[in-house]
SERO-4910 file (N, C-alpha, C, O; in steps of 0.05 Angstrom, whole numbers):
BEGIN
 pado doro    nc1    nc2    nc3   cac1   cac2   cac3    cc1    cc2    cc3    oc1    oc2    oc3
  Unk    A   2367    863   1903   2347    866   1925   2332    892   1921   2307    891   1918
  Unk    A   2342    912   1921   2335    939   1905   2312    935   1890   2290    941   1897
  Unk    A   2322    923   1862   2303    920   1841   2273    917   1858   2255    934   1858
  Unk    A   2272    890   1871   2258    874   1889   2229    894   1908   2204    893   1913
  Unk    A   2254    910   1913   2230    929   1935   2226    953   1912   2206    966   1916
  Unk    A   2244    961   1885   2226    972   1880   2195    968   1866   2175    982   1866
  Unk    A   2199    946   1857   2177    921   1845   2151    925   1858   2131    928   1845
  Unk    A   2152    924   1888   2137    923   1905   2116    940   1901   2092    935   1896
  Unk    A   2134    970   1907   2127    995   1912   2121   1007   1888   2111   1029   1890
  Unk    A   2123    995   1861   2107   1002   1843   2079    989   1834   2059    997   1822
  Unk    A   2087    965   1845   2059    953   1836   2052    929   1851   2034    919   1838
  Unk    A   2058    913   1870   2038    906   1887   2025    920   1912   2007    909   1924
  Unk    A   2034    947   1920   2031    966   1943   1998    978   1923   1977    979   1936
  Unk    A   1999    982   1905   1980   1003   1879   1955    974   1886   1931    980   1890
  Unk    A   1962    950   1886   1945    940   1880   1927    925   1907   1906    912   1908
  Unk    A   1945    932   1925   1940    922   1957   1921    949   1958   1899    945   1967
  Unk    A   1926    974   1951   1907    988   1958   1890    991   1955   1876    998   1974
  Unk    A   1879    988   1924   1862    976   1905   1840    965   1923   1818    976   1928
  Unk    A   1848    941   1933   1831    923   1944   1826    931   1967   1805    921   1975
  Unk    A   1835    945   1981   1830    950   2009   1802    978   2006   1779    982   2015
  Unk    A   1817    988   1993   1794   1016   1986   1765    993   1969   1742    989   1976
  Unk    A   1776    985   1953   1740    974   1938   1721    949   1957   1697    944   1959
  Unk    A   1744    939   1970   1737    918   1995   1715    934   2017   1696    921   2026
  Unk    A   1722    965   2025   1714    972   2045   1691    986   2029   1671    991   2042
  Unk    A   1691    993   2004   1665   1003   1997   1651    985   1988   1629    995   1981
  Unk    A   1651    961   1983   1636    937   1983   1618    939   2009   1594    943   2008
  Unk    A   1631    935   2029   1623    917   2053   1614    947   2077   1607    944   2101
  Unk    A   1616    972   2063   1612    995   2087   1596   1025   2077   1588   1046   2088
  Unk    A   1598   1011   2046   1588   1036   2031   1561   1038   2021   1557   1046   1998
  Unk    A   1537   1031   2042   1514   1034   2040   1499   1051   2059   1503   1056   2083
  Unk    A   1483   1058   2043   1465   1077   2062   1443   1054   2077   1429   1034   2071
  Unk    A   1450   1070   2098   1428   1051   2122   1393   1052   2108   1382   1070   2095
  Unk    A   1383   1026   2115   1346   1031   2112   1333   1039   2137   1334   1021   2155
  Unk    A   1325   1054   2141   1307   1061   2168   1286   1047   2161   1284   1027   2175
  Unk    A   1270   1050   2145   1236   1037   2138   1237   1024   2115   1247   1034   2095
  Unk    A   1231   1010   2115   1228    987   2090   1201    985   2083   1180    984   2095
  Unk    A   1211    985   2048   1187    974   2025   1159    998   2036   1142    988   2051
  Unk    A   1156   1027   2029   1139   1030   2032   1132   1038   2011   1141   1058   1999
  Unk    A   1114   1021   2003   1092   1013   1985   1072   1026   1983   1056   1025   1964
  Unk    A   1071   1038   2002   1036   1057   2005   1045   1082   1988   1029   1100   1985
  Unk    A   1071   1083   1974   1078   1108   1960   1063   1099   1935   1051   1118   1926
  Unk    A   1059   1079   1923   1043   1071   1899   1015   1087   1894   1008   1091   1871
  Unk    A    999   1095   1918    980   1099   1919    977   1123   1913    954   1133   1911
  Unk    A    999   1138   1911   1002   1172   1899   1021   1173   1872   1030   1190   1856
  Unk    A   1023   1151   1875   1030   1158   1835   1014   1174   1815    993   1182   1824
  Unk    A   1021   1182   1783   1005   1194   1767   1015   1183   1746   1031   1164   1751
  Unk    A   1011   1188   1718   1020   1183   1702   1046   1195   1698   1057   1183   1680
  Unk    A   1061   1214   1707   1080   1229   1706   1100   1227   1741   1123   1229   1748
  Unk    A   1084   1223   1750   1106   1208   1780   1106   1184   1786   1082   1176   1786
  Unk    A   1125   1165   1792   1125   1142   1794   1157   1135   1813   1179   1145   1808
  Unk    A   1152   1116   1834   1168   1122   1855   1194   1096   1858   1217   1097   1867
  Unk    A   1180   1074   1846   1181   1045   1834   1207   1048   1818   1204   1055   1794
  Unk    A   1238   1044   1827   1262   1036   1808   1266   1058   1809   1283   1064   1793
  Unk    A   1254   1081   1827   1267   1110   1826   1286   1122   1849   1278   1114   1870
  Unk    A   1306   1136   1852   1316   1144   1874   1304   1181   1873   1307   1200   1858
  Unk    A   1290   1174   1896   1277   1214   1899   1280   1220   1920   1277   1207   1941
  Unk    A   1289   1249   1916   1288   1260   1940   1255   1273   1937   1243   1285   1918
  Unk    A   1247   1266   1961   1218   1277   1974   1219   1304   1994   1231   1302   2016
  Unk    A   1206   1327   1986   1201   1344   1995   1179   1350   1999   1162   1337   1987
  Unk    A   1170   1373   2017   1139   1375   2028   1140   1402   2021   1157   1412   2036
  Unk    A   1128   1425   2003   1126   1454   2010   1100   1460   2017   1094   1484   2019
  Unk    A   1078   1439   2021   1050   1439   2023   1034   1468   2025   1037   1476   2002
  Unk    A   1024   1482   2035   1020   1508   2036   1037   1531   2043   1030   1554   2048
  Unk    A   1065   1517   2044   1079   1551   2044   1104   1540   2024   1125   1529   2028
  Unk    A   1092   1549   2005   1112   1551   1977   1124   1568   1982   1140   1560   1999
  Unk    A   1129   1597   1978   1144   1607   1977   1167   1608   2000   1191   1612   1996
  Unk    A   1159   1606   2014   1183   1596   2046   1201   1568   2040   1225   1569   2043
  Unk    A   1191   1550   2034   1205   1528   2027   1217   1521   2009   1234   1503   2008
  Unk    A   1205   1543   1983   1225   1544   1957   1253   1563   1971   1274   1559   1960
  Unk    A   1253   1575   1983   1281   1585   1983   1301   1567   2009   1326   1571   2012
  Unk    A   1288   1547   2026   1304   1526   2039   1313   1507   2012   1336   1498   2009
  Unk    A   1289   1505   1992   1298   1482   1965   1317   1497   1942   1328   1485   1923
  Unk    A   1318   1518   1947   1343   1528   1935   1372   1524   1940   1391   1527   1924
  Unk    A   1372   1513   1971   1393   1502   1982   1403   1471   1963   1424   1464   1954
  Unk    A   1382   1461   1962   1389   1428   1955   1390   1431   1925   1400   1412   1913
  Unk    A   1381   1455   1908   1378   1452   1880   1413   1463   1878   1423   1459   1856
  Unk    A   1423   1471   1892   1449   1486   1889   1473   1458   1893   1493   1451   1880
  Unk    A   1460   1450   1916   1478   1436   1920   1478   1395   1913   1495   1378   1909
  Unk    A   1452   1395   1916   1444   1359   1908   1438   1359   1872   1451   1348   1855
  Unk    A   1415   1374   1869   1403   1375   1842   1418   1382   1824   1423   1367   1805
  Unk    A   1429   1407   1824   1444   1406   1794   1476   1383   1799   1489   1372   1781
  Unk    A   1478   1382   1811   1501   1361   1804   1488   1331   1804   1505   1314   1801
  Unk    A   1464   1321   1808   1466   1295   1818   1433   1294   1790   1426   1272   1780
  Unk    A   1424   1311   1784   1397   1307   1768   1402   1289   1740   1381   1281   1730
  Unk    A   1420   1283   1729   1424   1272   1703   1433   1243   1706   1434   1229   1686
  Unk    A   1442   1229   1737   1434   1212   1737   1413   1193   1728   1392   1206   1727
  Unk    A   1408   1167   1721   1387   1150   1708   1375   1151   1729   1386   1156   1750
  Unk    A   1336   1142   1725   1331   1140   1750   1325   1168   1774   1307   1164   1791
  Unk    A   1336   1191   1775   1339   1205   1794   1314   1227   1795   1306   1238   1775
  Unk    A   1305   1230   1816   1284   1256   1813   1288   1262   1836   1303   1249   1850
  Unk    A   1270   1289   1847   1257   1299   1865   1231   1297   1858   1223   1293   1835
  Unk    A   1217   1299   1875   1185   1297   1883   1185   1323   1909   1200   1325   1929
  Unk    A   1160   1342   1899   1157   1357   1922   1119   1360   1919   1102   1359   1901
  Unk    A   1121   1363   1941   1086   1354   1955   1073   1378   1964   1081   1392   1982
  Unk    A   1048   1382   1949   1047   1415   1942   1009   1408   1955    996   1387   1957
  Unk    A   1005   1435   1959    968   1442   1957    956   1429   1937    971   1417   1921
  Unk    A    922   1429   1934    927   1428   1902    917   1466   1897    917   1484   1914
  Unk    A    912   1466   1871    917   1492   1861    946   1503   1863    950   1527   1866
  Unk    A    964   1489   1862    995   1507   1855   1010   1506   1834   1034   1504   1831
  Unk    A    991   1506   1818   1007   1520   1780   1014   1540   1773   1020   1541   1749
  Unk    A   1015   1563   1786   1024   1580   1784   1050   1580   1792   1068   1584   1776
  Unk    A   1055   1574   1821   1079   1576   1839   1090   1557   1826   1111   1567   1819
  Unk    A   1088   1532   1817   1098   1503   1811   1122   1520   1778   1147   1522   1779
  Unk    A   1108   1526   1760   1120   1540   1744   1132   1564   1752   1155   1562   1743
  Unk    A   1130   1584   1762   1152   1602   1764   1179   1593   1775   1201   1599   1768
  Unk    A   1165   1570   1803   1188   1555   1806   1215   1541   1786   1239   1543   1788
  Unk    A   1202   1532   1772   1218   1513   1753   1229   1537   1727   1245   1531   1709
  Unk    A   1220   1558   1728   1232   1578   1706   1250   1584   1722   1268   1584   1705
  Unk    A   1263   1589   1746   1269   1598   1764   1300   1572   1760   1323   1577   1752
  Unk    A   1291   1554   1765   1308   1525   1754   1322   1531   1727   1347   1533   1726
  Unk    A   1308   1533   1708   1318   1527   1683   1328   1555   1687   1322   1561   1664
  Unk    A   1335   1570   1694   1346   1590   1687   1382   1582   1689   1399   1595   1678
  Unk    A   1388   1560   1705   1410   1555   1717   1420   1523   1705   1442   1514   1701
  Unk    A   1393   1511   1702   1390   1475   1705   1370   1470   1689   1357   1484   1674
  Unk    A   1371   1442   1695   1338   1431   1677   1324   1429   1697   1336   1420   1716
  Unk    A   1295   1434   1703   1278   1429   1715   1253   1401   1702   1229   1399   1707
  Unk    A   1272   1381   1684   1251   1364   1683   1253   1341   1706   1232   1329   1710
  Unk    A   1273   1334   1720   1277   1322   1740   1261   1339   1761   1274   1330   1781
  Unk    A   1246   1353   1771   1242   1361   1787   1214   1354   1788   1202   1368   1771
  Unk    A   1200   1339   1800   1171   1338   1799   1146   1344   1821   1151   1334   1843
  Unk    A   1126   1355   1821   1104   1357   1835   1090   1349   1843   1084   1331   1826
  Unk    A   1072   1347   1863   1054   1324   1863   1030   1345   1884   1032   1351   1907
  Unk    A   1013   1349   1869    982   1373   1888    960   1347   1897    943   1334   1884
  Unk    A    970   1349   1927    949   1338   1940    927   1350   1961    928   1373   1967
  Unk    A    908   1334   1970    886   1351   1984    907   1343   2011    923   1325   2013
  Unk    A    896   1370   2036    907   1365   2058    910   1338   2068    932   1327   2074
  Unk    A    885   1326   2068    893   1296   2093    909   1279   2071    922   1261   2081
  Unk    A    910   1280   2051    927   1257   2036    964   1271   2030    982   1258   2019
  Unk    A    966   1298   2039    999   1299   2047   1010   1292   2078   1034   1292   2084
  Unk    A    982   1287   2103    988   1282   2120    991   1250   2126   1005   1243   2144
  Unk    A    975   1229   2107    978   1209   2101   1001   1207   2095   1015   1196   2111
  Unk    A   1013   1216   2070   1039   1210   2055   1062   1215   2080   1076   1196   2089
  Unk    A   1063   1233   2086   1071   1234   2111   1076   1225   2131   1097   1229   2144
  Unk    A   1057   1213   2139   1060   1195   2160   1064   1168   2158   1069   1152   2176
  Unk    A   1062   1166   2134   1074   1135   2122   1107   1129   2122   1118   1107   2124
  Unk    A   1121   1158   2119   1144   1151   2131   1162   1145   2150   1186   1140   2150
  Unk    A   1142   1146   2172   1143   1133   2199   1171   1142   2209   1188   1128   2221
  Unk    A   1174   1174   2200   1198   1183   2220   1192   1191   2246   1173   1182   2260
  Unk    A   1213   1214   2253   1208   1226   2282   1193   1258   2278   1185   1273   2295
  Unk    A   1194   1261   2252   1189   1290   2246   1166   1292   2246   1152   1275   2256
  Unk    A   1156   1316   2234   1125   1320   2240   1128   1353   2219   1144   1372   2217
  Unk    A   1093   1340   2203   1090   1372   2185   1091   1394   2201   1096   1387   2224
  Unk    A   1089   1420   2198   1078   1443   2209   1054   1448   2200   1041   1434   2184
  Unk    A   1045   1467   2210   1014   1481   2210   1015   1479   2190   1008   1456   2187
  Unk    A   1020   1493   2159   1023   1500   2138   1019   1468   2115   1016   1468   2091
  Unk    A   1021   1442   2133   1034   1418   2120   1060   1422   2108   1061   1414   2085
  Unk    A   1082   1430   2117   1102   1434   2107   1125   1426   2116   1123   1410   2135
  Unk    A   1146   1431   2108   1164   1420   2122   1187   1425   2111   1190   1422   2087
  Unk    A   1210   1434   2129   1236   1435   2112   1259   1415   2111   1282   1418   2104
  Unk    A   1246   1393   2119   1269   1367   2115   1266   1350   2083   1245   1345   2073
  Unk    A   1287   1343   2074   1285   1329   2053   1283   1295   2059   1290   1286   2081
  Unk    A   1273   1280   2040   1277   1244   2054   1288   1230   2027   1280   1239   2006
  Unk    A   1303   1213   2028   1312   1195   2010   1298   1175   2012   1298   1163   2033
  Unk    A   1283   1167   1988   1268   1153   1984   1295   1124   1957   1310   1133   1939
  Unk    A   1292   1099   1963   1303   1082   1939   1294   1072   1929   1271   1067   1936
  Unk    A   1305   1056   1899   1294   1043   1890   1273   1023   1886   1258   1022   1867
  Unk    A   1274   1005   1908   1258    996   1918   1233   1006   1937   1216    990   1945
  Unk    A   1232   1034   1943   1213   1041   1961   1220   1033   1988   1205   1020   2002
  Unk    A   1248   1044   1997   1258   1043   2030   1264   1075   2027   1263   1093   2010
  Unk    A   1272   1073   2063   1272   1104   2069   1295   1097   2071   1302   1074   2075
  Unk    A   1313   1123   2067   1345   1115   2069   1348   1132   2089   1330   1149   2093
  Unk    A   1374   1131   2109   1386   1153   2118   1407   1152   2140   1424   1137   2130
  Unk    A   1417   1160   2168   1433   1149   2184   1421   1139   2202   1399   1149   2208
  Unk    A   1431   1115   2217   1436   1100   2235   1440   1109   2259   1425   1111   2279
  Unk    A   1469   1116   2253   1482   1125   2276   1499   1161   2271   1523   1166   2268
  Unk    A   1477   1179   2271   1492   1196   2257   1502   1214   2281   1490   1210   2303
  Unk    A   1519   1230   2280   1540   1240   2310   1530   1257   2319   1539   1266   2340
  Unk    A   1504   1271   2307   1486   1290   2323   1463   1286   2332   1454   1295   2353
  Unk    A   1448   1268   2314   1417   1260   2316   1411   1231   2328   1391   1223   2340
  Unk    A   1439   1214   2323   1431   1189   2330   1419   1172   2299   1433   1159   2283
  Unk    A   1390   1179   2298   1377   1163   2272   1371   1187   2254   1357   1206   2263
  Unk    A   1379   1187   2232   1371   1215   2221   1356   1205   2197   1367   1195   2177
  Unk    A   1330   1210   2200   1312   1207   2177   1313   1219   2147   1308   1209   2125
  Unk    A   1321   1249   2153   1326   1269   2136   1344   1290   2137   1362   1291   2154
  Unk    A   1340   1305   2118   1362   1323   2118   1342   1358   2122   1318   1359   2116
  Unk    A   1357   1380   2132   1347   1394   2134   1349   1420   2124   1364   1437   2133
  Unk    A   1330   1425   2100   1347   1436   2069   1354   1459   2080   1371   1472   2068
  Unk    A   1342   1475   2110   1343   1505   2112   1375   1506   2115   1386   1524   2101
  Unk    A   1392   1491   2131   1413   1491   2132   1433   1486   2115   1431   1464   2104
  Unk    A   1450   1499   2109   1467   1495   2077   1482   1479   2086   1489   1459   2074
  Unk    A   1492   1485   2113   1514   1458   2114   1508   1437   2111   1519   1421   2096
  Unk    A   1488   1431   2129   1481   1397   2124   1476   1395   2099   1483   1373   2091
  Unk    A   1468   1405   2086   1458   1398   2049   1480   1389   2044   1483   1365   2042
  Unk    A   1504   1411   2041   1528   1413   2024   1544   1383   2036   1547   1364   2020
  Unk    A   1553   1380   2063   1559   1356   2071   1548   1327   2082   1558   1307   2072
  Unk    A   1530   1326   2100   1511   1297   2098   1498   1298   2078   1508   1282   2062
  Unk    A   1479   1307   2068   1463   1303   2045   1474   1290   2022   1470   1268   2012
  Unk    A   1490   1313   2014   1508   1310   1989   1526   1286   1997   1538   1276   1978
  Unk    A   1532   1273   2026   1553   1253   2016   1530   1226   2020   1537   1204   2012
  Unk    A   1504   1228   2032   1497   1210   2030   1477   1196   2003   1467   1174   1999
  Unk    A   1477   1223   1989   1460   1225   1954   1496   1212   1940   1494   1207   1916
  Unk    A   1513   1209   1947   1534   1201   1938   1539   1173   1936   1548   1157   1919
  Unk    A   1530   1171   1962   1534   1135   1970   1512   1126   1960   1522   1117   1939
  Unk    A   1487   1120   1957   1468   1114   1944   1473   1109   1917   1468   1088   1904
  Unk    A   1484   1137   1906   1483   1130   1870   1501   1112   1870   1496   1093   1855
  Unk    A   1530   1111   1889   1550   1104   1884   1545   1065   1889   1560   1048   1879
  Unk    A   1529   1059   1902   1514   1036   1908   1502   1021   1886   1503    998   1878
  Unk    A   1488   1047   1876   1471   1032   1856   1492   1026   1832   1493   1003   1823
  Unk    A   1506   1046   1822   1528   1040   1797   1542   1011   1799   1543    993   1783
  Unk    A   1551   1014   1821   1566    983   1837   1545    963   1826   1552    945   1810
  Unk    A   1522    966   1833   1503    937   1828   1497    940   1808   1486    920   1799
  Unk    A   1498    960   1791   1497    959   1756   1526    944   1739   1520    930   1719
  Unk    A   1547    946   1744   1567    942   1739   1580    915   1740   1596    904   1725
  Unk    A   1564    902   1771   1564    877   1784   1545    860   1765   1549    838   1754
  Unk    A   1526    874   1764   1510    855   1748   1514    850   1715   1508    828   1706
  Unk    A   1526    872   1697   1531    875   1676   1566    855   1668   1572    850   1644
  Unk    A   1587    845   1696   1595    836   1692   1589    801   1693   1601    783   1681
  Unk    A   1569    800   1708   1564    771   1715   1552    763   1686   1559    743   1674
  Unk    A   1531    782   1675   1524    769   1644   1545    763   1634   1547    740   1626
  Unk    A   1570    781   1628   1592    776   1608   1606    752   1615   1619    740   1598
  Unk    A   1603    745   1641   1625    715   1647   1596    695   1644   1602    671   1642
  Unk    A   1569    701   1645   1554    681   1636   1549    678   1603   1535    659   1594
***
């Protein structure tokens, strides 16, 4: 009888857990869509940004670069260098135009620590970052400056990702890079669930070829 329970407790208990843990990240381990399919991001592509099969985080430093690079130092510390070498993965940040100067010191500033080729730019005229902007149809709103210190998850498909039901905000569109905490914990666990989403449907799909 012995033998019996220890049988159990080596390996059908290992494998009941198994299923219970991959069962619940099946069926619970997605990031909510607030806005779907926005498509109007196509219309600010370049030859060098492209939003289509990409997961980005979207940032705004519109006319106050230097203030918002040191809130984006928060997320480069804590999202970007661990999460940038993912396939697929960028940031996008949404600048004046004329910011080549700042845009590069910025990213020397990066590579001094990281790679700054994941990190990308995009110099628009004022009313077309308040467009981009408002296409995300959150609750937030630029500042004077067009700026802004919230980050947005943008997916693959061109949805807005984020919480639902989150225990302070209710719907939380974004994240708010000035604060380290939230970076270091919502942010970072919801840049977690996303990749961890997508791997799943890479994996899912790469096994269905092999049994076809």
């Amino acid at each position: 009888m012995k033998k019996y329970i220890v049988l159990v407790v080596l390996f059908v208990l290992p494998l009941v857990a198994y299923l219970f843990f991959s069962s619940g990240i099946n069926s619970f381990g997605k990031l909510p869509i607030l806005n779907e399919d926005l498509s109007v991001l196509k219309e600010f592509e370049t030859d060098d940004i492209t939003f289509d099969d990409k997961i980005t985080i979207l940032t705004f430093f519109g006319k106050d670069f230097s203030i918002k690079k040191v809130h984006a130092f928060n997320m480069k510390e804590k999202i970007y260098d661990r999460y940038h070498k993912f396939d697929n993965f960028q940031v996008v940040t949404i600048t004046e135009l004329n910011s080549e100067e700042n845009i590069e010191t910025f990213k020397t500033e990066i590579n001094k620590t990281s790679d700054a080729s994941e990190w990308l730019f995009l110099e628009l005229e004022d009313e077309k970052i308040q467009e981009l902007f408002k296409s995300l149809d959150s609750d937030l709103k630029l500042d004077e400056k067009l700026s802004s210190s919230y980050a947005f998850i943008i997916d693959k498909s061109m949805n807005l990702r984020g919480r639902s039901d989150d225990e302070d905000e209710g719907t939380k569109y974004a994240y708010d890079l000035s604060n380290l905490k939230e970076v270091s914990d919502k942010m970072n666990d919801d840049v977690k669930i996303i990749l961890a989403e997508y791997r799943f449907a890479l994996k899912k799909n790469n096994a269905q070829r092999e049994v076809n």
